[in-house]
Structures are given as C-alpha cells and as structure tokens.
C-alpha positions in Angstrom: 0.0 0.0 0.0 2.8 2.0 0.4 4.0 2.6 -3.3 0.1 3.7 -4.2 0.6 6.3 -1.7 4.4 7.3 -3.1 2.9 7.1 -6.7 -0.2 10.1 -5.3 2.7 11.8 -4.2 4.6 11.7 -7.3 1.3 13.1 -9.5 0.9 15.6 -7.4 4.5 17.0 -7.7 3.7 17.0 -11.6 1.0 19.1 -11.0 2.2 21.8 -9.1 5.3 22.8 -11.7 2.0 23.5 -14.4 0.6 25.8 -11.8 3.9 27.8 -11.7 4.5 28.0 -15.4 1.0 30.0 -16.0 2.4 32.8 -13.7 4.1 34.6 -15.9 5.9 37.7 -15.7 4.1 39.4 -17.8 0.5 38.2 -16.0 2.3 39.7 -12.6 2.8 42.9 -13.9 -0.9 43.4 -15.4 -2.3 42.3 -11.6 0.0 44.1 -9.8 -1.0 47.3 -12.1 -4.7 46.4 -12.0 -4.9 46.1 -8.2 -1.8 48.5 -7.5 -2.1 51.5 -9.8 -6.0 51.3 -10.7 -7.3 52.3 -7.1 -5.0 54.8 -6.8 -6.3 56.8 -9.9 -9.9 55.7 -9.2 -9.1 58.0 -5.9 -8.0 60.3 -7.8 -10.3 61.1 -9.8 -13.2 60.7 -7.4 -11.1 63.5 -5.3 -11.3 65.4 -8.3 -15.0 65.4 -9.1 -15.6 66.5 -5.3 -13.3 68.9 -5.9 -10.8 68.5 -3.2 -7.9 69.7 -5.4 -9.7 73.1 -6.3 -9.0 76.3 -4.2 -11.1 77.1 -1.2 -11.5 80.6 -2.4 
C-alpha cells in the first residue's frame, strides 16, 4: 500500500510545476497594475469630481 501512496505523491508533484509555469511575468505585472495603480487613480479622480484639489476661495 505504500508505493500507491508514493505514486499520489509523485502526481501531485507533476501538477504543481504547471501551476507555476501559467504565472508569468508578464500576467504579474498586469495584476500588480490592475490592483496596485487602478485604485490609486480611481481615488484620484473621485477626489477630483468633489473637488478636493480646487482652491477654497
């Protein structure tokens, strides 16, 4: 019973490598400027419509 178990191991080793290879670099840079840059200038621009930049005179 104990090479069934070694051989479940062993498939999911094979797995986990196919994970890593769909992590690109390019995939990490389009998340990390969705949820990195895009709430920053949705801020920004809701700032702007209530006019927080705008002189108080």
């Amino acid at each position: 019973m104990s090479s069934k178990k070694s051989k479940k191991k062993s498939t999911s080793k094979i797995i986990d490598p196919n994970l890593e290879k769909k992590a690109t670099p390019t995939t990490a840079k389009i998340v990390l400027f969705v949820f990195g840059v895009g709430p920053l200038l949705i801020m920004c621009l809701f700032l702007f419509s209530n006019g927080f930049f705008s002189s108080p005179g």
